[in-house]
C-alpha positions, 0 to 999 in steps of 0.5 A, spaced: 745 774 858 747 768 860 748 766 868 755 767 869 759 760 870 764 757 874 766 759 881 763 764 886 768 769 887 764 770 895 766 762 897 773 762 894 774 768 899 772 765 904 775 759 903 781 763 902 780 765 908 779 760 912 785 757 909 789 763 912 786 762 918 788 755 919 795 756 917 795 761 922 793 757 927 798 752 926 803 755 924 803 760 930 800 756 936 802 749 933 809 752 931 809 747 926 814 748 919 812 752 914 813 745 910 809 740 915 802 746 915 802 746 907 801 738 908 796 738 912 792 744 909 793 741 902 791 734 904 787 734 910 784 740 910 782 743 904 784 739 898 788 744 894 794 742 888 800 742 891 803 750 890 795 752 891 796 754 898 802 758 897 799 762 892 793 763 896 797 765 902 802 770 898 796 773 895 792 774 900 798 775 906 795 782 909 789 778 913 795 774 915 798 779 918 791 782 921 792 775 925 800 776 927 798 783 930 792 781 934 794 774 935 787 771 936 786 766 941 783 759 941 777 761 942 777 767 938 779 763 932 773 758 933 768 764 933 771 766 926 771 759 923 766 755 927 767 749 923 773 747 924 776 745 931 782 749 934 786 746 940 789 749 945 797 749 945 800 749 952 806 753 950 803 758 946 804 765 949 809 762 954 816 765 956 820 758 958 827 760 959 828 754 962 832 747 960 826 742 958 825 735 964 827 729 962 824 725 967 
């Protein structure tokens, strides 16, 4: 029998994860648009087709909301992808009912 051809199932997984992941990370520490994430995860993180990312997000959304529920940190989010860099956000997490300063 032939090797089997095409893509791994175990790299394709973990890409999506990944993927997720980085959504998170923006979409929840960042509070970027739905929109503006799926840009930059399509274009300048991982090079998917236009529609790709929300198939793999619809697909796989239970990890997403594993993420929603523990609300991994910074650096929580570096051990489980250390290949990519996770900044800070200094309004993440706080409670600011205060009017923003201007001056």
């Amino acid at each position: 029998m032939a090797p089997k051809k095409g893509r791994s199932f175990e790299l394709v997984s973990e890409r999506n994860r990944a993927l997720i992941i980085r959504y998170w990370y923006w979409s929840e520490i960042w509070q970027r648009r739905h929109a503006s994430v799926l840009d930059t995860l399509q274009h300048q993180e991982f090079f998917l087709m236009p529609g790709r990312v929300e198939v793999i997000l619809r697909n796989d959304n239970g990890y997403y909301n594993q993420l929603c529920g523990i609300r991994p940190t910074c650096k929580e989010l570096a051990k489980m992808l250390p290949a990519f860099r996770f900044d800070e956000n200094s309004h993440f997490g706080k409670e600011n009912n205060s009017q923003p300063k201007l001056f």
